[in-house]
Residue, then its C-alpha position, 0 to 999 in steps of 0.5 A: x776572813x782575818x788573820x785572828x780567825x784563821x789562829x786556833x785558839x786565839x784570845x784577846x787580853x793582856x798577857x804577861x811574859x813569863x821570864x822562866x819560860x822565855x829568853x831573849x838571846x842575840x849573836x854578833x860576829x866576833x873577829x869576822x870569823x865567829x859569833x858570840x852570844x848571849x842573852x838577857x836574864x831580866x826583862x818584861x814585856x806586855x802583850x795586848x791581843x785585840x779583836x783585830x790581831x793587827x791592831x794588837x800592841x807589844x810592849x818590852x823592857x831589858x835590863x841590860x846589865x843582866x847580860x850574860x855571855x858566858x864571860x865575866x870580864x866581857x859583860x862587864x865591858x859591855x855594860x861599861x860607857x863602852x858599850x852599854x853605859x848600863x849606869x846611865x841607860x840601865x834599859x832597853x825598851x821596844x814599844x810597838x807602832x803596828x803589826x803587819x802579816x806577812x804570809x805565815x809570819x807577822x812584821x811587829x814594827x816599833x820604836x826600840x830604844x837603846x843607850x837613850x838612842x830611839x830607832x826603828x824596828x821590825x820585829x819578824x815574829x812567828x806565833x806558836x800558838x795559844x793554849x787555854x791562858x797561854x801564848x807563845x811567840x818566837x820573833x827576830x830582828x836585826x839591829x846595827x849596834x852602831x846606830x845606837x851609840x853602843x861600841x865603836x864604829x868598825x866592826x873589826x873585833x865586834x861585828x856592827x850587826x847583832x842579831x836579837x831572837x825573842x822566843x816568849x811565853x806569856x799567861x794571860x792577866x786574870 
């Protein structure tokens, strides 16, 4: 039996992320003591489910001046050439290289590219179902900052490590 048989409801097509049903989140350790968080307000994505759930395909797109951390003079900083370069590297892109189940999760591997650095990524994902033209998948991975260029080296004020969830809901294109 293959894993698409064993999802209830599982559809084959090209879905659309819904951004007002969506949110693409991340926390990074702040002082070594606490963590900050926030999230991106645009972004997009496509989802292509094929009739082998592992031969399906991810692809997403953040705006990364939309960066919201509750905190103007932060985002500013970080979309500035100390952080983001949001002006010369205005997106984020994660393009999908295979998908591999692991137990009741899946492992999206995929190329992410930040600050016009390209790495890559796993991507653990969780999905939440399908429901007539909707999907819903929640995913988690762990990037280190500094492997992209974004910050400075160290960690003491701003953790290296930044946690990015993915909690999406997309329709199926008609």
């Amino acid at each position: 039996m293959t894993a698409t048989a064993q999802i209830p409801g599982y559809t084959t097509g090209t879905w659309d992320i819904d951004p007002v049903h969506s949110d693409i989140l991340f926390s990074v350790r702040h002082m070594g003591v606490g963590k900050s968080r926030g999230r991106f307000g645009a972004f997009s994505a496509e989802i292509v489910t094929a009739e082998d759930l592992l031969q399906s395909s991810v692809t997403a797109t953040i705006d990364v001046s939309s960066i919201d951390t509750r905190n103007a003079d932060r985002d500013a900083h970080v979309r500035s050439a100390d952080f983001f370069d949001a002006e010369q590297h205005p997106t984020a892109t994660f393009r999908s290289t295979g998908i591999r189940q692991d137990g009741e999760d899946y492992l999206i591997d995929g190329d992410f590219t930040l600050k016009g650095v390209t790495k890559p990524v796993t991507l653990t994902a969780e999905l939440n179902g399908f429901s007539e033209n909707l999907l819903g998948i929640s995913a988690t991975t762990t990037i280190n900052r500094t492997d992209f260029g974004v910050g400075q080296a160290g960690g003491a004020v701003v953790g290296e490590k930044i946690t990015i969830t993915l909690d999406l809901e997309a329709q199926l294109r008609a």
